[in-house]
VOBAGU-887877 format. One record per residue (C-alpha): residue in one letter; chain; y, x, z. Coordinates in steps of 0.05 Angstrom, whole numbers. Example, Ala and Ser with C-alpha at 12.3 -4.5 7.8 and 13.67 -1.06 7.14 Angstrom:
<atoms>
ATOM / resn / chain / yy / xx / zz
ATOM / A / A / -90 / 246 / 156
ATOM / S / A / -21 / 273 / 143
</atoms>
This chain:
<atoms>
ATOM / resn / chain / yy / xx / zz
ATOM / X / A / 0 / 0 / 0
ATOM / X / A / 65 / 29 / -14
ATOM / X / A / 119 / 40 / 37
ATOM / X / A / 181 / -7 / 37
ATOM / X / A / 245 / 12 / 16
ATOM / X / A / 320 / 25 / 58
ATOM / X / A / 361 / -16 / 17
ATOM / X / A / 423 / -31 / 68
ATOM / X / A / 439 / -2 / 139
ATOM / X / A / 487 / -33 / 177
ATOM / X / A / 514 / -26 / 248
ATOM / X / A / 500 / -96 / 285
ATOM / X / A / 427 / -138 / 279
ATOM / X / A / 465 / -200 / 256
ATOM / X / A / 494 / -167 / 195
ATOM / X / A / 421 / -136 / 172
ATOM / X / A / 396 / -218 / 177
ATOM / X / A / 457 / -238 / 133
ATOM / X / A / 428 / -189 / 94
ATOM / X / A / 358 / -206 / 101
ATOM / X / A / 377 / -287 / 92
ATOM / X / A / 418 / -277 / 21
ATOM / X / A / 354 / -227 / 0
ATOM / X / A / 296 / -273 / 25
ATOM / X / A / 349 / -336 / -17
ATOM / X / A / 340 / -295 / -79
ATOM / X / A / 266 / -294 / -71
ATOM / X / A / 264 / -221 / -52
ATOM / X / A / 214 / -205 / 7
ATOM / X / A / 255 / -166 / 62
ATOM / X / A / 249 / -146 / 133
ATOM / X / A / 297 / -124 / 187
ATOM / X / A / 282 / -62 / 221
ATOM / X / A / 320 / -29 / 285
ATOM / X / A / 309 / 21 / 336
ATOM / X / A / 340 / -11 / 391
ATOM / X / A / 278 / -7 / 435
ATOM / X / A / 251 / -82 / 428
ATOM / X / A / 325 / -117 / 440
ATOM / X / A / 328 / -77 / 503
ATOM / X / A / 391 / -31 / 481
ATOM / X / A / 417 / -65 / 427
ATOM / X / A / 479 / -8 / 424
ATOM / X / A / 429 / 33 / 391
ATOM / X / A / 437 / 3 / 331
ATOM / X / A / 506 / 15 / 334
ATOM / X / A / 488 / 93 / 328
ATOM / X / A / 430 / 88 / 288
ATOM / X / A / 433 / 26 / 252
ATOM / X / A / 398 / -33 / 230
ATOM / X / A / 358 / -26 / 165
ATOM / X / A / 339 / -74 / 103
ATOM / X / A / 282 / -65 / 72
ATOM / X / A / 242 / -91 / 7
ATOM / X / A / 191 / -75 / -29
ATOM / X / A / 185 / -23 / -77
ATOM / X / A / 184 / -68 / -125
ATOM / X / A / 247 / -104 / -113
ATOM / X / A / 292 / -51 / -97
ATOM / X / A / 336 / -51 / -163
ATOM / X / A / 343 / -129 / -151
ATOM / X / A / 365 / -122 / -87
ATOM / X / A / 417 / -67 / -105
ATOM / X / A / 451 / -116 / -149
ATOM / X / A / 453 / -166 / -104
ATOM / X / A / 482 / -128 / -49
ATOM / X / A / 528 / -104 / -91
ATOM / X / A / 553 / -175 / -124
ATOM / X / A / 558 / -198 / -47
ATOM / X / A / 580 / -134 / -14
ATOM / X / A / 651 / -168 / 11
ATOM / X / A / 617 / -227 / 27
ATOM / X / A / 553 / -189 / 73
ATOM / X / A / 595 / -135 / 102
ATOM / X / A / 678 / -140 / 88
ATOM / X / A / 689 / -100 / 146
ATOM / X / A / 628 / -50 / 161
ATOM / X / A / 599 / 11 / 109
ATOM / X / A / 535 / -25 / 90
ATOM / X / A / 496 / 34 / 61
ATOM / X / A / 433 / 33 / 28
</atoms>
């Protein structure tokens, strides 16, 4: 099985399930992924953010996408992929 694919990292959880929501509405499979210890220190993600992925498959889709919406996901925040 092939490994899933970083396609946004943002600073706050609620941003990555924007994210995930507008992916998942385009009928791309995504996840949300964060090393914040379970919820248990969610300023973690402020310094190591909260990740997008897809699969391999469905990274060039998602690219657009994120990039038609990026003022409308992330207007204020660095969303990097």
């Amino acid at each position: 099985m092939k490994e899933p694919v970083v396609v946004a990292t943002v600073r706050y959880r609620h941003e990555a399930e924007l994210i995930h929501g507008l992916l998942e509405s385009a009928g791309i499979m995504a996840m949300v992924a964060s090393d914040d210890l379970g919820d248990e220190h969610p300023a973690l993600s402020m310094v190591r953010g909260v990740r997008v992925l897809v699969g391999p498959g469905d990274v060039e889709a998602a690219k657009e996408l994120l990039a038609s919406r990026q003022d409308d996901i992330a207007p204020d925040n660095d969303a990097r992929g």
